[in-house]
C-alpha positions in Angstrom: 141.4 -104.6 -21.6 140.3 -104.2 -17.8 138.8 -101.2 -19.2 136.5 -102.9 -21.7 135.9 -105.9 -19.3 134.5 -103.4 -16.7 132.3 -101.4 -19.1 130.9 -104.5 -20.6 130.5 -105.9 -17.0 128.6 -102.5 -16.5 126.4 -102.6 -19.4 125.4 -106.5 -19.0 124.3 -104.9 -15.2 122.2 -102.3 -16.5 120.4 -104.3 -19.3 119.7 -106.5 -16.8 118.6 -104.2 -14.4 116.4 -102.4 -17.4 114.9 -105.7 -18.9 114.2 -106.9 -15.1 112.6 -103.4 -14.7 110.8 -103.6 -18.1 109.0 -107.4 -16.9 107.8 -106.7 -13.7 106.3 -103.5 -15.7 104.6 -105.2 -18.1 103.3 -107.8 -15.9 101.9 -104.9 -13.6 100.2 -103.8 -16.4 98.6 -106.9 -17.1 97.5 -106.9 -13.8 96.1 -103.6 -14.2 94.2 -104.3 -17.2 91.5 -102.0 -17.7 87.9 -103.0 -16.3 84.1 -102.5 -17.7 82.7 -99.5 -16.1 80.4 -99.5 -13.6 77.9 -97.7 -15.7 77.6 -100.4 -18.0 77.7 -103.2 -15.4 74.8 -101.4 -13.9 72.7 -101.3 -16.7 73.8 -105.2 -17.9 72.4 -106.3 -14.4 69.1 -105.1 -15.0 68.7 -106.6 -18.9 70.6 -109.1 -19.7 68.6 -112.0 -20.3 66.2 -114.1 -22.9 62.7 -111.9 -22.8 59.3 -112.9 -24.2 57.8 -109.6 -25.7 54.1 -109.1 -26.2 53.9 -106.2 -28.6 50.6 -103.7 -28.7 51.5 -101.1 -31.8 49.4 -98.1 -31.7 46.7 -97.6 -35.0 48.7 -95.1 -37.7 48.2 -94.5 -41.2 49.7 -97.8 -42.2 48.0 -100.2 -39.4 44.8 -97.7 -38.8 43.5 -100.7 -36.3 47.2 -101.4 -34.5 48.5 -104.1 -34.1 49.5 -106.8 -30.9 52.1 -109.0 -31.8 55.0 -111.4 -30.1 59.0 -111.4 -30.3 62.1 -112.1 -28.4 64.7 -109.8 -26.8 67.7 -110.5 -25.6 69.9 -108.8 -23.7 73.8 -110.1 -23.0 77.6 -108.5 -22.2 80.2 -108.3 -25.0 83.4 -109.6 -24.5 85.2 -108.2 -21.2 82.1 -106.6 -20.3 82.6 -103.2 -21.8 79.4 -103.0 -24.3 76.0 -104.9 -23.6 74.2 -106.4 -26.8 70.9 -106.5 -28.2 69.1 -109.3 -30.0 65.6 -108.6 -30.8 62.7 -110.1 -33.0 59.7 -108.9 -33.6 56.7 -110.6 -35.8 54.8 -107.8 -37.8 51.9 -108.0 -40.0 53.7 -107.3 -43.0 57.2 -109.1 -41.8 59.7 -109.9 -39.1 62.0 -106.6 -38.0 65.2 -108.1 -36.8 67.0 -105.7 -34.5 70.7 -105.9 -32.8 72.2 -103.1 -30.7 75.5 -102.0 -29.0 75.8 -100.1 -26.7 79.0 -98.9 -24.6 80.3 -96.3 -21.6 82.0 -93.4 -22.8 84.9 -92.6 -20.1 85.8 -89.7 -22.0 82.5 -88.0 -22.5 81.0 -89.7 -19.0 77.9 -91.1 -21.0 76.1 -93.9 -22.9 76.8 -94.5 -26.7 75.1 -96.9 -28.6 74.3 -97.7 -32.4 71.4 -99.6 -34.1 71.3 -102.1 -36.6 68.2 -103.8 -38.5 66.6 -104.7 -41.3 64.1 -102.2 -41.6 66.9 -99.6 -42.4 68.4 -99.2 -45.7 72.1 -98.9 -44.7 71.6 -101.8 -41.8 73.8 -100.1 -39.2 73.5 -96.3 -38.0 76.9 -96.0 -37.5 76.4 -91.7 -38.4 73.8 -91.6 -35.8 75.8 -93.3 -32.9 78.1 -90.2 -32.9 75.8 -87.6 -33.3 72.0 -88.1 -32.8 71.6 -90.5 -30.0 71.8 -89.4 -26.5 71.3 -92.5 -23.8 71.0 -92.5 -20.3 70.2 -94.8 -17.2 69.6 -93.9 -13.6 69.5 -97.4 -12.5 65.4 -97.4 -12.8 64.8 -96.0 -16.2 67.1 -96.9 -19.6 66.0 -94.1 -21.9 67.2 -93.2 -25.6 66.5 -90.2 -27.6 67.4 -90.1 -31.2 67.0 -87.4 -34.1 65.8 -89.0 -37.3 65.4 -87.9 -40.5 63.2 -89.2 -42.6 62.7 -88.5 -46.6 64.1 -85.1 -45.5 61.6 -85.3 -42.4 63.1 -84.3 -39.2 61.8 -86.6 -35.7 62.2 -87.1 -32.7 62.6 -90.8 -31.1 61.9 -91.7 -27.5 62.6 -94.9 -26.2 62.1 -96.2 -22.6 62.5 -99.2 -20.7 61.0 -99.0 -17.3 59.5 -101.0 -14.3 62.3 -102.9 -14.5 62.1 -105.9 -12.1 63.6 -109.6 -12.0 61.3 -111.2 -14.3 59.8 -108.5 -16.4 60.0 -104.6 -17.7 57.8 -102.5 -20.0 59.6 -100.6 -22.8 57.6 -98.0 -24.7 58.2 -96.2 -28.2 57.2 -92.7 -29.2 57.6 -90.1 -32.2 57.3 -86.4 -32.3 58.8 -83.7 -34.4 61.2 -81.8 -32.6 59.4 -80.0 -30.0 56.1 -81.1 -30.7 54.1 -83.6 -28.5 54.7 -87.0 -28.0 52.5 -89.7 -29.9 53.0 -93.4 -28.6 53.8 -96.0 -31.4 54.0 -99.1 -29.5 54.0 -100.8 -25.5 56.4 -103.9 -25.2 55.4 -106.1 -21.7 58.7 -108.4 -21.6 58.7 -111.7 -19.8 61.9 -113.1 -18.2 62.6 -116.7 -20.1 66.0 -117.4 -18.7 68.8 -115.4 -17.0 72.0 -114.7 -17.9 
């Protein structure tokens, strides 16, 4: 009887011991929680915020005089900090394009992801392209994305850049090409700070 008193005596000791061990474990992994990279902090710094956008579109074959129009842009961390999210409206002569994108640090792959949703696209969110045919990347000046498109079986090339990034204002220009052709500009966006975030 000793025998068993003993054993149990040992075994309440090491449960103890274990589920003591097991709390202060957990609790230093709560402590530890993972944080937002400092990519993505970075690049929140610089955008988030409401922005006024004056829009100057570039004449093509279905506005041959361009057009200069006005929208909203704004530009806000997720939840913990890990993606930054974009809300963006733009007034165009033949309707509004409503825009919202995600974008996130890759740990893993040591870059940018993002993915594109809007109205303009038939399938809302390019949730195929955000794996394979965007590329982003930010050296704390320039936010630049490059995306392959394909359009009724076309093949392009999309540039994207947001530059002269300052307090109160950036410019952030869009342009076409087919792959490893030239360049042509579509449109100039001159944002305006409105509030801070």
């Amino acid at each position: 009887m000793k025998s068993v008193s003993k054993a149990a005596l040992i075994l309440l000791c090491l449960v103890s011991v274990f589920g003591i061990s097991v709390c202060v474990a957990q609790a230093q992994s709560l402590t530890s929680a993972p944080q937002s990279s400092a990519e993505i902090k970075s690049l929140t710094q610089a955008l988030a915020g409401e922005w006024s956008l004056s829009v100057k579109f570039e004449p093509s074959a279905s506005m041959p005089t361009g057009s200069v129009n006005t929208g909203e842009e704004t530009w806000r961390p997720g939840p913990g900090g890990f993606t930054l999210l974009e809300e963006e409206h733009l007034r165009m002569p033949k309707g509004d394009v409503f825009l919202m994108g995600i974008i996130w640090w890759n740990a893993l792959a040591k870059s940018f992801q993002g993915m594109e949703c809007q109205n303009l696209l038939p399938y809302t969110c390019d949730v195929k392209g955000s794996l394979t045919d965007i590329t982003m990347s930010w050296d704390g000046k320039h936010f630049i994305i490059d995306e392959l498109e394909t359009h009724n079986g076309n093949k392009t090339t999309w540039h994207e850049v947001w530059s002269d990034i300052t307090p109160t204002s950036f410019t952030q220009t869009g342009e076409s090409s087919e792959p490893g052709g030239p360049r042509k500009r579509l449109f100039t966006i001159h944002a305006t700070r409105v509030t801070p975030m």
